[in-house]
C-alpha positions in Angstrom: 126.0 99.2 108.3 127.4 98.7 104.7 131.4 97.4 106.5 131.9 94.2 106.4 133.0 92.6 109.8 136.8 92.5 110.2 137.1 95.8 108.4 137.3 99.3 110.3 137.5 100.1 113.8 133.8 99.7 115.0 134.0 96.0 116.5 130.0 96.4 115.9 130.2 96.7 111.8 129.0 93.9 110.5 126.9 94.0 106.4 123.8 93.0 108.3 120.7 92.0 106.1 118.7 92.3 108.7 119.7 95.9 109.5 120.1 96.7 105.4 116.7 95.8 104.6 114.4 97.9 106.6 116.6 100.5 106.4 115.8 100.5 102.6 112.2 100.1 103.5 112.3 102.9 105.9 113.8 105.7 103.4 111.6 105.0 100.6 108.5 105.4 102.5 110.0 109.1 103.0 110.8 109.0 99.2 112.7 107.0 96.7 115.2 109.7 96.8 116.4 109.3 100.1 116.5 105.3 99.2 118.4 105.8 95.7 122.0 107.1 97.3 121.8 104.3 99.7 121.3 101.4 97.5 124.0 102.6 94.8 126.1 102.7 97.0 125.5 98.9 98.2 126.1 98.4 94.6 129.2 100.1 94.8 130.6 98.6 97.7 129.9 95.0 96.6 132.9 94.3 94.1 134.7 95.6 96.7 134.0 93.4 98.8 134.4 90.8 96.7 137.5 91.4 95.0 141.0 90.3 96.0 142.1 93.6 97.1 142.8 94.2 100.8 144.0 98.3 100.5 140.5 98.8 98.4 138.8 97.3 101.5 140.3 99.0 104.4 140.1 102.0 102.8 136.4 101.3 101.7 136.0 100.9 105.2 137.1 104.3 106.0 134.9 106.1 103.4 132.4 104.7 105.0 133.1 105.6 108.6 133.5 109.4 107.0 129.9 108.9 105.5 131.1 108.7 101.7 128.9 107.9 98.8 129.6 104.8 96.4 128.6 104.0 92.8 128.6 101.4 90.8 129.8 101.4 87.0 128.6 98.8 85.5 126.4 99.6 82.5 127.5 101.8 79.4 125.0 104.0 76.6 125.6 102.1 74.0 125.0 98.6 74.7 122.7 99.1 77.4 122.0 95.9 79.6 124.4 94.1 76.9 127.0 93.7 79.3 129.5 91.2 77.7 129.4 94.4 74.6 131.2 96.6 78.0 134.3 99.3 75.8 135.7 100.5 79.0 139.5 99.3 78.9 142.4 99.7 81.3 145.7 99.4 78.9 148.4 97.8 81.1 151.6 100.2 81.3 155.6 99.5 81.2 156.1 100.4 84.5 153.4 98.4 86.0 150.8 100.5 86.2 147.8 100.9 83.8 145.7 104.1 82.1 141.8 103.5 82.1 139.6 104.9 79.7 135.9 104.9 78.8 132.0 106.2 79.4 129.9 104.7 82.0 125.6 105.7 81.6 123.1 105.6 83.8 124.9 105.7 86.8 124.0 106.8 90.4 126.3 108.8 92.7 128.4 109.0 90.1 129.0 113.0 90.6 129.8 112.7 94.2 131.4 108.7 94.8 134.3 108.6 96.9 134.8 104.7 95.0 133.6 103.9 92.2 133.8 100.3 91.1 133.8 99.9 87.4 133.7 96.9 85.0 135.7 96.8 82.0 138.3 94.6 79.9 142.0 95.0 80.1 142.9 96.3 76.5 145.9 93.9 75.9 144.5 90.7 76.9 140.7 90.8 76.8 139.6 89.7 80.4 137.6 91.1 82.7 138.7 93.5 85.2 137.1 95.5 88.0 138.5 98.9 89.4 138.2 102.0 91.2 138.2 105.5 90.5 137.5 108.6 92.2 135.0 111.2 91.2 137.1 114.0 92.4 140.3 113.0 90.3 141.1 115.6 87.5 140.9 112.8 84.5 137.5 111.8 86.0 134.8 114.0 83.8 131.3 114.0 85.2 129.5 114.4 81.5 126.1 115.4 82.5 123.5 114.3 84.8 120.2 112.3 83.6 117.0 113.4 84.2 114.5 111.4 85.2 110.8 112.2 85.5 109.6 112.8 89.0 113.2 111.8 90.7 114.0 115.1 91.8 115.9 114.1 95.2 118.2 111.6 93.7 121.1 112.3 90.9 122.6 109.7 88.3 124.6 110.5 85.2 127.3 109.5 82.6 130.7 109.6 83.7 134.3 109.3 81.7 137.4 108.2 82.6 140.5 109.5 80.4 143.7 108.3 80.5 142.9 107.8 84.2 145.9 106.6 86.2 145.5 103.6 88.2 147.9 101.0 90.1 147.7 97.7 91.7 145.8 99.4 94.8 142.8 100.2 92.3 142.7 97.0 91.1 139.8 94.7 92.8 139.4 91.6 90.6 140.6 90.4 87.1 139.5 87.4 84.6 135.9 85.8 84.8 135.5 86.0 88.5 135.3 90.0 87.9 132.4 89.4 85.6 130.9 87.2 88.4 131.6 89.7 90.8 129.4 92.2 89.0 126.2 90.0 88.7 126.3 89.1 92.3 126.9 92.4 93.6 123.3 93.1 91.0 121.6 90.3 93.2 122.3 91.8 96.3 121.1 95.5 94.7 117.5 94.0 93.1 116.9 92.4 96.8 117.0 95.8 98.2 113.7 96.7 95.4 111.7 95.0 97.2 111.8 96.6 100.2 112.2 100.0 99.1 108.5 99.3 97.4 107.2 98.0 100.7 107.8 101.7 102.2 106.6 103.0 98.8 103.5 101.4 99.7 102.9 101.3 103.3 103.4 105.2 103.0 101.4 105.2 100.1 98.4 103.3 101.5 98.6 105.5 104.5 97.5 108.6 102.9 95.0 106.9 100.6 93.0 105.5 103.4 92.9 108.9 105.5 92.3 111.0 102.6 89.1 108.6 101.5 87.8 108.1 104.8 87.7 112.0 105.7 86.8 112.9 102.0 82.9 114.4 101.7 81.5 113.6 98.2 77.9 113.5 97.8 77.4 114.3 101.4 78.6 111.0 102.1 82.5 110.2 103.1 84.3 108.3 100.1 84.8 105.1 101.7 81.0 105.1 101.7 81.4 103.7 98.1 81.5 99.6 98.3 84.2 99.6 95.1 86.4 102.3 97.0 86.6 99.9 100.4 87.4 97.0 97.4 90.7 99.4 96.2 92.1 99.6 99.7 91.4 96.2 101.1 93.3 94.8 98.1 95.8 97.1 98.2 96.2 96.8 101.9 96.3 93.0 101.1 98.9 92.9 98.4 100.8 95.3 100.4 101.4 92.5 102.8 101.4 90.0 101.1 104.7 91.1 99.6 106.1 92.2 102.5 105.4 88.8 104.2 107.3 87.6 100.7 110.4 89.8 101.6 110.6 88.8 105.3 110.7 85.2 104.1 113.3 85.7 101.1 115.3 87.2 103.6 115.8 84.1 105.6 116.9 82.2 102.7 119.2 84.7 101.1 121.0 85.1 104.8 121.7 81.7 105.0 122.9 80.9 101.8 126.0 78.5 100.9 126.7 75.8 98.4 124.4 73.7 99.5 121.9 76.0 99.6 121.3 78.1 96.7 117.2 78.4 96.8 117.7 81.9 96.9 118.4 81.9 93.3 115.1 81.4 93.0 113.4 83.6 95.9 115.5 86.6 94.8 114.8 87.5 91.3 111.0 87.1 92.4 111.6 89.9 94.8 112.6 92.2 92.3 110.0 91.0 89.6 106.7 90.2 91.6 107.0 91.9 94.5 108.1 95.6 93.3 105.6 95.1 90.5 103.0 94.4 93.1 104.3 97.5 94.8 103.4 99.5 91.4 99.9 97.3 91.6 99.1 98.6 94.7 99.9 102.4 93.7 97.9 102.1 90.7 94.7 101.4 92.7 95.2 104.1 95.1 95.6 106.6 92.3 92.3 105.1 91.4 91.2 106.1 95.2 92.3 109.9 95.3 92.3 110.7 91.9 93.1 114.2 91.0 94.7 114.8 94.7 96.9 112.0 93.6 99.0 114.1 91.2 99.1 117.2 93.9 102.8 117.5 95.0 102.1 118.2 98.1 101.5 114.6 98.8 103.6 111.6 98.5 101.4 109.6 96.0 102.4 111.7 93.6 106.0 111.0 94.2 104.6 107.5 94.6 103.3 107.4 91.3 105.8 108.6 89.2 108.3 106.1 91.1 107.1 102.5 92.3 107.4 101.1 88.5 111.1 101.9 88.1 112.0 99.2 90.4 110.7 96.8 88.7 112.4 97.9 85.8 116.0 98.5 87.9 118.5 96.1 88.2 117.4 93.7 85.1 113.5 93.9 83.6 110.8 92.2 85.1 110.6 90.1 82.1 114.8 89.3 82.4 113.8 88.2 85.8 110.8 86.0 85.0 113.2 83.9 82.1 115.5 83.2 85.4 112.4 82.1 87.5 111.2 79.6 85.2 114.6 77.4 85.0 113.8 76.3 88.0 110.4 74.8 87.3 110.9 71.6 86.9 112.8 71.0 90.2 110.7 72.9 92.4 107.5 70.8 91.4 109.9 68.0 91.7 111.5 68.8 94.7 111.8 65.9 97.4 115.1 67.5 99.3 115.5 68.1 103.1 117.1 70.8 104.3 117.1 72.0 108.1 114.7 73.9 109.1 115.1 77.7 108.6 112.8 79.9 111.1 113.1 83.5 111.1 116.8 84.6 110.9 117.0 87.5 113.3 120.9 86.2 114.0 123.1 89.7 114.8 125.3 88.6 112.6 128.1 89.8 109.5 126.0 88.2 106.1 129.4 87.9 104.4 128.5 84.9 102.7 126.1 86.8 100.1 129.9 87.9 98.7 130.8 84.5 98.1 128.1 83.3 95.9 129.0 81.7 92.6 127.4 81.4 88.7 125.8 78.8 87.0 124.8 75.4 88.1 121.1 76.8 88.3 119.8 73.2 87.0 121.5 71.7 90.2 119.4 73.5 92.9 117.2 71.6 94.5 113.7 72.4 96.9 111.6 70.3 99.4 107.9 69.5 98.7 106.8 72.9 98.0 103.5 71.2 99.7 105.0 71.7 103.1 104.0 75.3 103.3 100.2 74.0 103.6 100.4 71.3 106.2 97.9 72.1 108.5 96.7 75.5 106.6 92.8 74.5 106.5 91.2 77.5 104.9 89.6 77.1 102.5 90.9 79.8 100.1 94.8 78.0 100.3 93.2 75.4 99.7 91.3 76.3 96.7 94.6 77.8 95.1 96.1 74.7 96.0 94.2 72.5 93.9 95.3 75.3 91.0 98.8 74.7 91.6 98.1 70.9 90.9 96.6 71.4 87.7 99.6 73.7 86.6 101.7 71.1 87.6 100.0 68.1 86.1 99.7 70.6 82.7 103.4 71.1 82.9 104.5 67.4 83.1 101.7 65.7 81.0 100.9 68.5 78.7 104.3 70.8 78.8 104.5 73.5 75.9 106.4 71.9 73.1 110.5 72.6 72.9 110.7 75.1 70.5 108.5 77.2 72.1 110.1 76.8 75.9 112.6 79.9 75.1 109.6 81.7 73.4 109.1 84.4 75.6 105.9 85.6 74.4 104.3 82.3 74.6 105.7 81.1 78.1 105.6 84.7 79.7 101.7 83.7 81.1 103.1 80.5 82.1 105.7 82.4 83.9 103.6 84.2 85.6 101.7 81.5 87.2 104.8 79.8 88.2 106.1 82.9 89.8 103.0 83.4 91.9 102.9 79.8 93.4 106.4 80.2 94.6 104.9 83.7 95.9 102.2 82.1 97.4 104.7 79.5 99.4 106.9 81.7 101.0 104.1 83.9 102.6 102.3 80.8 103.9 105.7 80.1 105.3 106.4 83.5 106.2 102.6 84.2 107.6 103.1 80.9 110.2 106.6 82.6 111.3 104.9 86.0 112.1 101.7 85.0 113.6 99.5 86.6 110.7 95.9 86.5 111.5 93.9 84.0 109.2 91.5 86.5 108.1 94.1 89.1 106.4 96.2 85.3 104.4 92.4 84.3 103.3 91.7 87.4 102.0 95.6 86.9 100.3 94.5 83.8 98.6 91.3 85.4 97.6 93.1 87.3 95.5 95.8 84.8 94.0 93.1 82.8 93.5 92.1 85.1 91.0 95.3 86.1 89.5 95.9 82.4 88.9 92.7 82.5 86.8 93.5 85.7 85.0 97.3 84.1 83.7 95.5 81.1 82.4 93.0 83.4 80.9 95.6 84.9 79.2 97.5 81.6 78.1 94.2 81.2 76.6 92.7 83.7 74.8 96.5 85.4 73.4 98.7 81.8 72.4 98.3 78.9 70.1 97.7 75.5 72.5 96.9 72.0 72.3 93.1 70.7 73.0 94.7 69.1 76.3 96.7 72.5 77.1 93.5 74.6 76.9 91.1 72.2 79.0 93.9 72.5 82.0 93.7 76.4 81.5 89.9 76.2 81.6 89.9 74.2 84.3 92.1 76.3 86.4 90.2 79.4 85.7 86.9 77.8 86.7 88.9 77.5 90.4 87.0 80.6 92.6 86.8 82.0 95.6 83.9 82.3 97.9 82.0 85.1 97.3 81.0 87.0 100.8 80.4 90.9 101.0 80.0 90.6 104.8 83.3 89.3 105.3 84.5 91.8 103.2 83.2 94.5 104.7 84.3 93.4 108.6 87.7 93.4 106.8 87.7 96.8 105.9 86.5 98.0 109.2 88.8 95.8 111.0 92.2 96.0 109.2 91.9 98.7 106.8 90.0 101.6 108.0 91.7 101.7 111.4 94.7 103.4 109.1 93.2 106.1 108.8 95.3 108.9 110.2 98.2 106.3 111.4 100.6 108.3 108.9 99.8 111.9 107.6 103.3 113.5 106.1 103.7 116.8 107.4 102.6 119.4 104.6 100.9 117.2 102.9 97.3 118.4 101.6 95.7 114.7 102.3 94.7 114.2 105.8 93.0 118.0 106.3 89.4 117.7 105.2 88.1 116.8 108.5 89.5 115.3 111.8 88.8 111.4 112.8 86.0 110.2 115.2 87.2 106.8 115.9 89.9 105.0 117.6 92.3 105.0 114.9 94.6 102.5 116.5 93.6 98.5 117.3 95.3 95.7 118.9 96.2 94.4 115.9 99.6 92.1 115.5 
């Protein structure tokens, strides 16, 4: 799955997004364990890939027939994610070859790697250089392992290399293109965070809603409680919600090229809104089960302790969100066509993710971000519509002032609105595509609707703003949706409670306090 096509003897090899990705999604909802050795070693493989190096490749391709492990040594103790400050050096030597030396932190697979790429400068000259090593070599020193709370089924650690001997065959890339390679190969591994938090919560969700339902408290079954039902619909809701989100960045991000780069804007909000929905989603659930939450026996407790870190993986949310909002100004002013992308199912080798290139983020261009609500009439993407024009109108006639556009603290709110209309496109997009039933997307906008309001409530009440600034914020918080309990409740009955029982993980102690006495499974799409 990981072999790019053209490499290795299986003509059916291809690195497949469309394969990748659920597979991610599919071993995190067992646990993030399982997931953890998998995408490291897509990190791993990636500057591979990507480097110059033809005997790294076809033996890459080998390792990977024989089931090896891959890692991906990139960040260093000291300097943390300050990764121009990178020590490791390889020292060029008289007979051609070169020595490598230096500590790698915080890195996965790293104790059992058949390759593992590492960044680092070449002593002499300065430039960048990528290479690989082997954790079974004798000048290879696995240091120790680091623990991480709760991440019992998955190992990373600190690794050394001294005076480790290396030739032209371990080299994969040199000068500013091995830099490049590093952050692309980090683009392809913060993708992959979304959908590990999609099975994170589908599984997660799963067990909420069965142990609720069949719960007794009060001689009444949990879900009796109205604010209980509330906690599951919405998680149930933002649950989708980001997974319609990943299914749509996918598209993009398969058919990138140089003329297409709007990925660059749909990926870093995959890492940074939609795994930190993921951890949204937890959170209320804990609030749901409570106490059995934190029982071992079940996977919300492994759910818990897990869903933030990948949102904190792979660059901070907050790292992500300074990305996002470069390309403000030409989203809202996008007026470029582009073909039309439907849902790219293509069997096909995604090769092209390896040939992406830095900078030139000012130059990437979007259509009318409008198009994703032709002919949507209800009334809650409508509502959140008329938000999105008064944060637009705010940002062009009102825009914060320049010396406060870098400000972090003062533009994070604004961020965060930004980030959720872009959210808010691609599942629109993403919900036509799939056929998703009007009810579940109004219920969606329901919700952003309310988000919206809470950022500008925030903007608000926590930042100095001009008269004009604040009457825009007030304005887009006064934006709400309808307000109908029936509607509500139907929606429980008809998308939420139906999960009861779909999913109970054998052992666990949620989904034993009493069988179910409905038809757990509907028609549903």
């Amino acid at each position: 799955m990981l072999t790019k096509q053209g490499y290795g003897d299986d003509p059916d090899s291809r690195y497949d997004l469309y394969c990748m990705c659920p597979y991610s999604e599919l071993l995190a909802f067992f646990d993030l364990g399982y997931w953890y050795s998998y995408q490291v070693s897509i990190l791993g493989v990636g500057p591979i890939w990507m480097g110059d190096n033809e005997k790294a490749k076809h033996r890459l391709a080998k390792e990977l027939k024989n089931g090896s492990f891959f890692a991906f040594g990139m960040s260093e103790k000291d300097p943390g994610a300050d990764l121009y400050s990178n020590a490791c050096v390889i020292t060029p030597q008289e007979d051609g070859t070169y020595i490598a030396n230096g500590n790698k932190y915080y890195i996965g697979n790293a104790h059992i790697a058949s390759m593992v790429s590492t960044l680092g400068k070449n002593s002499q000259t300065g430039e960048w250089a990528f290479w690989v090593v082997d954790s079974k070599h004798r000048n290879y020193d696995y240091v120790k392992d680091i623990d991480i709370t709760g991440f019992t089924l998955a190992r990373l650690g600190e690794y050394e290399m001294i005076d480790y001997p290396l030739t032209e065959d371990d080299i994969i890339k040199t000068g500013d293109g091995a830099f490049a390679n590093g952050l692309s190969t980090v683009n392809i591994g913060k993708f992959q965070c979304g959908w590990a938090s999609f099975g994170i919560a589908a599984h997660a969700l799963y067990e909420a809603v069965t142990h609720a339902n069949r719960r007794v408290l009060h001689g009444k079954p949990v879900t009796n409680y109205p604010h209980i039902r509330a906690f599951l619909s919405e998680s149930f809701c933002r649950a989708n919600a980001a997974k319609l989100y990943g299914l749509r960045a996918r598209d993009y991000f398969r058919m990138l090229s140089d003329n297409d780069r709007r990925y660059l804007l749909f990926n870093p909000i995959i890492k940074m809104k939609a795994c930190r929905e993921g951890g949204e989603v937890v959170r209320m659930l804990m609030d749901v089960v409570c106490a059995k939450g934190y029982e071992n026996e079940n996977y919300l407790s492994s759910a818990n302790n897990n869903m933030d870190m990948l949102a904190r993986l792979e660059g901070t949310a907050h790292v992500n969100m300074a990305l996002v909002l470069k390309f403000l100004t030409n989203y809202f002013k996008g007026e470029k066509e582009y073909p039309e992308i439907g849902i790219v199912d293509d069997i096909k080798d995604d090769s092209n993710v390896f040939e992406q290139r830095l900078g030139g983020l000012a130059k990437v261009e979007f259509p009318d971000y409008k198009k994703a609500y032709k002919d949507v009439q209800l009334p809650n993407a409508q509502l959140f519509l008329s938000q999105v024009d008064l944060f637009k109108e705010l940002m062009f006639s009102e825009p914060p002032a320049e010396e406060l556009l870098k400000n972090m603290d003062h533009m994070l709110a604004y961020g965060e609105m930004f980030t959720l209309i872009v959210y808010a496109q691609l599942i629109l997009e993403s919900a036509k595509l799939n056929d998703v039933e009007d009810e579940l997307i109004e219920q969606i906008f329901a919700i952003f609707i309310r988000d919206m309001g809470k950022h500008a409530l925030q903007q608000l009440n926590q930042q100095e703003n001009t008269q004009s600034q604040n009457e825009f914020l007030w304005k887009i918080i006064k934006v709400m949706p309808p307000i109908d309990k029936q509607r509500d409740f139907n929606f429980w009955k008809e998308y939420v409670q139906v999960l009861d029982g779909a999913y109970v993980m054998p052992g666990a102690v949620i989904g034993h306090e009493a069988p179910p006495t409905r038809n757990l499974f509907k028609n549903k799409k």
